[in-house]
C-alpha positions, 0 to 999 in steps of 0.5 A: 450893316456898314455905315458907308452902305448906309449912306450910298442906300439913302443918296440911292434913295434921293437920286432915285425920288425924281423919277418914277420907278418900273417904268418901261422906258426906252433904251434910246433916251439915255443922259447927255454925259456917258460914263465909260467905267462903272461898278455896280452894287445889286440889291436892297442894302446898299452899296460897298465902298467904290460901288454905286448902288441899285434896287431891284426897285431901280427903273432905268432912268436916262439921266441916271443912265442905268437901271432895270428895265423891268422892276416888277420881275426883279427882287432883292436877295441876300448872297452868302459873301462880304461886302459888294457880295452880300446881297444880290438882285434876283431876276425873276423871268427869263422875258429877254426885255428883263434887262438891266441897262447902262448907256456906255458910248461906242467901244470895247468893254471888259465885263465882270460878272458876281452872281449871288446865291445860285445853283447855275446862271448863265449870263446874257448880254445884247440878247445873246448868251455871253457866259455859260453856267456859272455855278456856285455861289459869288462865280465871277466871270470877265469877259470882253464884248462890244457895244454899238448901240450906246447902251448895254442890255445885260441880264443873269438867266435861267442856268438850270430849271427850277433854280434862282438866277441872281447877280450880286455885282457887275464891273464896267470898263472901257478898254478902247473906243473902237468896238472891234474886238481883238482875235477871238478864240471861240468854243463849241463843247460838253461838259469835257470842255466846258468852264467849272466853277471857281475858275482858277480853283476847281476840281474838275476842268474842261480843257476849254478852261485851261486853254489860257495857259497855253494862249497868248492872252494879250492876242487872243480873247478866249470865248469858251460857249461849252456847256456839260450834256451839250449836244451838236443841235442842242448847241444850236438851239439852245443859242450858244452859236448865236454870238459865234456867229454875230461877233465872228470875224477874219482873225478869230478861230472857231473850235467844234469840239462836240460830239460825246452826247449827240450818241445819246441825243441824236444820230451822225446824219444829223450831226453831220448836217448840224456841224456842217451849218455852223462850219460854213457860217463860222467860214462865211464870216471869215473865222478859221475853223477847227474840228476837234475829234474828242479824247476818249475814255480812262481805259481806252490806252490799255485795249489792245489793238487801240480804238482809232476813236469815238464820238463821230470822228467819221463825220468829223474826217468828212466835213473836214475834207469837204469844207477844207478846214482842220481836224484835230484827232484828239482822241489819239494825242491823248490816248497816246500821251496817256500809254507814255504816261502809264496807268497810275498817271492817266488814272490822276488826270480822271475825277474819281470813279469817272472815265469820262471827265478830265479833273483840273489836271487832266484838263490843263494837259488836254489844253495843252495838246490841243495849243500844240495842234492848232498852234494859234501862230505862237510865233512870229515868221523868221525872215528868210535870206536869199539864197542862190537858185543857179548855184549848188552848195555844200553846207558845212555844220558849224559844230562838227566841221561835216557836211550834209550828206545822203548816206552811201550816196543812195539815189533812191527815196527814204535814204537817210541824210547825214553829216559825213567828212567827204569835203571834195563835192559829190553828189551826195553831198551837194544840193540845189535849191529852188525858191517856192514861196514866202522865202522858203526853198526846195532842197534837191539832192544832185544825186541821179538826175539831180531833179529827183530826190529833194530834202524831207521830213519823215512823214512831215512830223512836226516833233523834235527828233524827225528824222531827215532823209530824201524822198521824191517831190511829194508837193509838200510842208515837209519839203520846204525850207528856209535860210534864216542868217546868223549874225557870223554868216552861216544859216539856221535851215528852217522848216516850214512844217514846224512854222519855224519852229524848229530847224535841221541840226546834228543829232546830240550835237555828234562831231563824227562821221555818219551821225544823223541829222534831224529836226529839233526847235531852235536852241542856238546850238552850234549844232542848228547851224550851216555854212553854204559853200558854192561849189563851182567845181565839177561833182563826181556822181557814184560809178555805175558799173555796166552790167554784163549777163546774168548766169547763176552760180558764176560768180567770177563771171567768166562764163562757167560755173565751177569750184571756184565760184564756191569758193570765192562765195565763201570767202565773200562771206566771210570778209567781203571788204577784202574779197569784194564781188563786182555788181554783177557777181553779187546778182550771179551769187545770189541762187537761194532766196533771190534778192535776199543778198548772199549768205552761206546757203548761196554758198551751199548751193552753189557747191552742191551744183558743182559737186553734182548733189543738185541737178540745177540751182535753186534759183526757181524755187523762191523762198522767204526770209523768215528772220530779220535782223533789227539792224538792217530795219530802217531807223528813225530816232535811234542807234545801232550799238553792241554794248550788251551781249547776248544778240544774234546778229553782229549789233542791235538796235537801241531806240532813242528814249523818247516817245516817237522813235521807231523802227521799220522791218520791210517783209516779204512773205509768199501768202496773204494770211496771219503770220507769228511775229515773235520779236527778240527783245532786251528791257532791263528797266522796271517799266513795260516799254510798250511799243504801238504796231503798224501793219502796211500803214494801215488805220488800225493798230496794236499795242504790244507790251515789252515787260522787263527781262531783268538785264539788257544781256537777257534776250527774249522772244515776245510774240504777237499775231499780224495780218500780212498780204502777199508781197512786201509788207512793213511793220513799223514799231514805234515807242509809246513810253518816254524812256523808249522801246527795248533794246530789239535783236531780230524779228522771225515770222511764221504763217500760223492759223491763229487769229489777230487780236480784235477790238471792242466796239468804239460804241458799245458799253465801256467796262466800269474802271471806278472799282477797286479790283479789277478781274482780267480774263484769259480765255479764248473766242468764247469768251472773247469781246467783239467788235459791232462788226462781228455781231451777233457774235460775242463772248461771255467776257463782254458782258460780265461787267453788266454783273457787277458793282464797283469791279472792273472787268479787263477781258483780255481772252481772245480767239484761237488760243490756248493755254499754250498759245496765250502764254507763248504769245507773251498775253499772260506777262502783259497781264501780270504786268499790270494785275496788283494785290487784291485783283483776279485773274480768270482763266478759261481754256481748253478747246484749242488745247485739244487741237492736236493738229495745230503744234502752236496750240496743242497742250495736251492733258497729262495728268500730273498736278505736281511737276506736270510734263513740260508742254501739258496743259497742266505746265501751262495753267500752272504758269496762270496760276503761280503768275498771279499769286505772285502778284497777290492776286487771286487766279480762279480757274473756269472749265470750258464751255459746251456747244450744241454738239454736246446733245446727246440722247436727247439730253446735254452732256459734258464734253472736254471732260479731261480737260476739265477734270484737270481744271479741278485738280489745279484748283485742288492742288493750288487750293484756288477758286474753280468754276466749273462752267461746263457743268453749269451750262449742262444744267442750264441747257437741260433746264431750257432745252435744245430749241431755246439752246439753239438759240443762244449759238450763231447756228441758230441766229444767222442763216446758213452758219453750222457754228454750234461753238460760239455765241450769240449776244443773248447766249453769251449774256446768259452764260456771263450771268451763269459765271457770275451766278457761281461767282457769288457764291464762291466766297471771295471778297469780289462775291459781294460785289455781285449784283 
């Protein structure tokens, strides 16, 4: 023991021989000079240099001015550290009176907290939770807190039951003597959010943890109150809103981000009820509150289509609306950083073998997305300039000497805005503003009316690279702006969606005619910059040539229809800037396909209605466009461009390289159904460009894999199925990678009987991705997993996880499929896109195979094992099996499954005999695993007998259905055991991992 805690032991001693000890005194008698800075030194040996020691057996005394309150519930302890951490006080009730007291005068104090030796403590001051479980031995904790009342009550409490709560030192210091504390941020969370232990070391993070990093912490006290395993209710009861709503005030936000665990400890009404209390009582006392939908699990961002969230996310929508206050969709930030930041990346942000908690790196880009979301006002409000509202202007870019521009002068919304050469004011070219509030203007273009179409955001996106167009008054951020003035006279043009953040620049700094304009964060490039002309001069609007009567196949509109309309079709085709049409003869040209523009078949057409091989024109008969090339899509974030050979149409379409970019196709189609979209691609990178899908805008959407073709000039068609409605529909691309999509040629469509693809349940089990194999499965509706919505129905696949150990289970089957069609719609490449050395790769088909009414299906058996017919089923297994191995994996092929309709004679019996006989002689052949499923379920069927079979299929589970082919769970799970019955036995490394 030093000698100095020696002698602080023995004054402790003489201070503390005046008074009686373990007396109960009351706070309120306390000594007439207050000292406003202590450092407190717990436990029976003494005190460290700087520190004023204190025994467990030191009552509060006034004239001390500290001291425990209840002696008899408290002990020394020995801690594990050195020095002020070498011993510690245990407190030994839980009795919120059990306190240790110092009298402070009225201010704000910075608290920091050393624990002794301990499993969990969590700290209490003024009676309510300060500090959430601490763990670990010497934790320390600061925090900032006001005392009113001319004393602080302090305490360490029960963290984990069963386990000592200790405290080994405590630091006082008055920051101000006013009490009010500065903007507080705080937190409602799990054990994703959560503070671990020590906090600027540990392995494992809650993003609540990090949040400083991306904070200004000079602004803002951070108050993170989550606790791991904590539900809505729990946080409640357990008093952790208790100081959220005591300390809350005007200034300081409010995170719920809770909801994982209320799926196991409660239920959404409850839920519901819960958040909404604490919303309304955090807005009562002023607090701006936000809702966070939480990020979902390590594998979520390779499902296909993507879940659209977990935990609650409904609920959250619905109080976010009725209580007016944000919600953050976490779950999608995050999924869609993780498909940016490939599988390899996310597998580093998860604790090992967990697909649930962020590690310390995870956590710190969890943070990092959600200061970006709430944003916490990180910057200050440009001062906006007063412009003229009864003027118009043209603005000339300070870089290029080109003025802002829509694009060939089109009134009509979503036309893209540009920087063009025209100097001479036009209507495209000249604009209005209109003040709205805070030194923010509206932009109306003087194109039409010129009250019509105004500046705007694509989608009110607040990313650098949103792309600008006109659209009309949507009462909208995304159509505000404001002049801040640079020091030569010209302006910055500020949006108020990116809160001045960012302005309207000149894409790359271009200097040429036609180059895009979008929004990007101020740098103080020469780009960002505009000079405001007045115009003072009339403005010429775009002629509107009048429109005489419509009569197809005249071309030349005088009036008959002849030779001579073909041939000027003909020639307006070929050059029609040198053999240009009048508005009314493009209408008149336009006989095949209306409103499709005009092409050879109009030329066609026209001809053969001349020369007598058609009695009228096609004009009645609408047909549908079938391609559409990437160049006439609509663009966001990219260039049209013909560097690399091999495109059909005259150029392609290169996306911009980074996450965002897109690209719109707007089809047309006769029928609502499913419709084959086979999308024309070029991707000469090593990496799979993923691209996400959305059909109409609708909620739902898909991830489709662009692996690579080895070369740009090496074009080839990736197919995915949508559902399309009658009438125009759009199909936006967006990027999901941060080099950017494949360079995009055309899509075709084509109406097809084949199933979209469908997603798993957001609340049904996850596979297990902690193993280190993985097998995926290629099969069809029987194996296939499916959503709570179709249920009873699933497939074997979904439940294959539940036997096995260490493996996890990729099931990418999916209904109407067959070898054929599986392999055509690109779902074999995206497989082997991602299988690796030691995987397996399981292929079921065979039912559609045999369809020989479906072209797109059907693979006939033909026999041949060694050089099988182009087009077979045989061609085909082969491409799964010779994929895989050249991966290193290992492909195990399984016959098709039976239906009840293979009862025969009072005894089932194997059916798709040929296509299962060519299952065993591929396997023989390649000298693979085969597991022959079909006759597994015959001797099972047989064994249980029809009524218990009758069972496991939807005939025998919902009434009216006649579906003897597909299963219920209870089927679907029995024939899962089956396959991993044959599994164990096949003598595979994985057969170990059997349960």
């Amino acid at each position: 023991m030093r000698l100095k805690k020696i002698l602080s032991a023995i004054t402790s001693l003489a201070l503390s021989a005046t008074v009686f000890t373990g007396v109960n005194l009351s706070g309120s008698l306390k000594a007439d000079a207050v000292q406003s800075n202590w450092k407190f030194d717990f436990g029976g040996s003494g005190a460290a240099s700087g520190y004023t020691g204190v025994s467990a057996s030191d009552g509060y005394n006034s004239s001390r001015g500290y001291g425990f309150n209840q002696t008899w519930n408290m002990a020394n302890v020995s801690a594990s550290g050195s020095g002020a951490l070498s011993d510690a006080v245990q407190f030994k009730s839980t009795d919120e009176a059990n306190t240790f007291n110092v009298d402070l005068d009225k201010g704000l104090y910075q608290i920091t907290i050393h624990l002794g030796n301990t499993m969990r403590t969590s700290i209490k001051a003024e009676n309510m939770l300060q500090v959430i479980n601490m763990t670990g031995n010497n934790a320390y904790h600061t925090f900032q807190m006001p005392v009113t009342d001319g004393q602080l009550n302090i305490m360490a409490t029960e963290g984990k039951a069963g386990y000592a709560f200790t405290m080994s030192s405590l630091e006082i210091k008055q920051i101000s003597t006013d009490p009010t504390m500065k903007p507080t941020i705080w937190i409602c969370g799990d054990s994703t959010v959560c503070n671990y232990y020590p906090l600027d070391t540990s392995a494992q993070g809650g993003w609540g943890q990090m949040l400083n990093q991306f904070v200004d912490t000079n602004k803002f006290e951070i108050r993170n109150m989550a606790a791991s395993g904590q539900y809505a209710k729990g946080f409640v009861d357990a008093g952790q809103f208790k100081p959220i709503e005591y300390y809350g005030k005007e200034g300081d936000y409010y995170i719920i981000s809770i909801g994982i665990n209320d799926t196991n400890y409660s239920n959404a009404d409850e839920y519901y009820t819960v958040v909404t209390d604490m919303v309304k009582k955090a807005k009562a006392k002023g607090m701006t509150v936000i809702l966070v939908k939480q990020q979902g699990r390590n594998g979520d961002a390779t499902r296909n289509p993507l879940l659209t969230g977990r935990w609650f996310g409904g609920q959250l929508d619905t109080i976010g609306a009725e209580q007016n206050v944000q919600v953050v969709d976490l779950f999608n930030l995050w999924q869609n950083y993780c498909i940016s930041a490939g599988t390899s990346t996310t597998d580093s942000m998860y604790m090992s073998g967990d697909s649930l908690h962020p590690n310390r790196k995870g956590a710190i880009k969890l943070a990092e997305l959600m200061a970006e979301a709430i944003d916490f006002e990180g910057i200050e409000l440009a001062e906006g300039a007063v412009m003229n509202e009864n003027t118009k202007y043209m603005f000339k870019n300070v870089n290029s000497g080109l003025y802002l521009e829509v694009a060939n002068g089109s009134a009509a919304a979503g036309t893209n805005v540009q920087q063009g050469d025209g100097s001479n004011p036009e209507a495209k070219n000249t604009w209005q503003l209109k003040a709205a509030s805070d030194g923010y203007y509206y932009m109306y273009s003087m194109l039409g009316d010129g009250k019509t179409y105004l500046l705007d955001l694509d989608y009110g996106k607040k990313d650098n690279g949103t792309n600008i167009g006109i659209y009309t008054d949507t009462n909208n951020d995304a159509q505000l702006f404001k002049f801040s003035k640079n020091s030569d006279g010209s302006y910055l043009i500020l949006t108020k969606n990116s809160k001045d953040r960012s302005c309207v620049e000149v894409v790359s700094a271009k200097t040429e005619s036609g180059a895009n304009v979008q929004q990007w964060e101020r740098n103080g490039h020469a780009c960002q910059s505009w000079v405001a002309e007045e115009v003072n001069s009339s403005i010429s609007q775009p002629t509107t040539e009048e429109m005489g009567k419509l009569v197809y196949g005249d071309v030349n509109c005088n009036g008959t229809v002849d030779i001579a309309d073909a041939v000027i079709t003909k020639l307006y085709i070929i050059n029609p800037s040198k053999y240009s049409l009048s508005k009314q003869g493009l209408k008149n040209a336009d006989v095949h396909n209306v409103g499709n523009g005009i092409n050879a078949q109009d030329a066609l057409a026209i001809q053969s209605y001349v020369i007598s091989r058609i009695e009228t024109l096609p004009v009645g008969e609408k047909t549908y466009q079938t391609m559409y090339p990437a160049k006439d899509a609509t663009i966001s974030g990219g260039i049209t461009e013909n560097v690399n050979s091999g495109y059909t149409e005259d150029c392609y379409v290169n996306l911009n390289n980074e996450v965002g970019s897109n690209i719109t196709f707007n089809v047309e189609v006769g029928q609502t159904g499913n419709y084959y979209v086979a999308i024309r691609n070029a991707n000469a990178s090593a990496n799979d460009r993923k691209m996400k899908i959305e059909v109409n805008g609708a909620g739902e959407y898909w991830v489709q894999s662009f692996l690579s073709t080895g070369d740009w000039t090496k074009w080839v068609e990736t197919g995915i199925v949508l559902p399309l409605v009658a009438g125009m529909n759009t199909i936006k691309m967006t990027s999901l990678m941060s080099e950017g999509a494949p360079n995009l040629d055309y899509i075709r469509i084509e109406l097809t009987d084949e199933p979209i693809a469908e997603t798993y349940d957001p609340n049904s089990g996850d596979i297990n991705i902690g193993g280190n194999s993985t097998i995926y499965i290629a099969g069809d509706s029987t194996v296939q997993s499916y959503r709570e919505s179709y249920k009873p129905q699933q497939g074997w696949g979904y439940y294959l996880q539940n036997y096995l150990n260490d493996v996890t289970v990729s099931n990418q089957s999916i209904a109407g499929r067959s070898s054929k069609s599986f392999y055509d719609n690109g779902r074999l490449d995206t497989i082997l896109g991602t299988i690796k050395e030691g995987d397996y790769l399981m292929v079921q088909f065979a039912i559609n195979d045999a369809d020989y009414t479906k072209t797109e299906r059907y693979a006939p058996v033909c026999g041949k094992v060694q050089n099988p017919d182009t087009g077979s089923f045989e061609y085909y297994i082969a491409k799964y099996i010779e994929g895989a191995k050249s991966k290193g994996a290992t492909p195990i092929l399984v016959t098709t499954v039976i239906g009840l309709k293979a009862y025969s004679n009072g005894k089932f019996v194997n059916s798709y005999t040929n296509y299962c006989q060519a299952m065993k002689d591929m396997a023989s052949y390649y000298k693979i695993p085969c597991i022959d499923l079909n006759t597994l379920m015959v001797n099972h069927y047989n064994s249980i007998g029809y009524d218990a079979a009758y069972k496991y299929h939807l005939c025998g589970a919902v009434d009216g259905s006649t579906d003897m082919t597909h299963f219920t769970e209870t089927g679907a799970n029995a024939v899962a055991g089956l396959v991993a019955n044959a599994l164990k036995g096949l003598n595979l490394p994985v057969s170990k991992n059997v349960k």
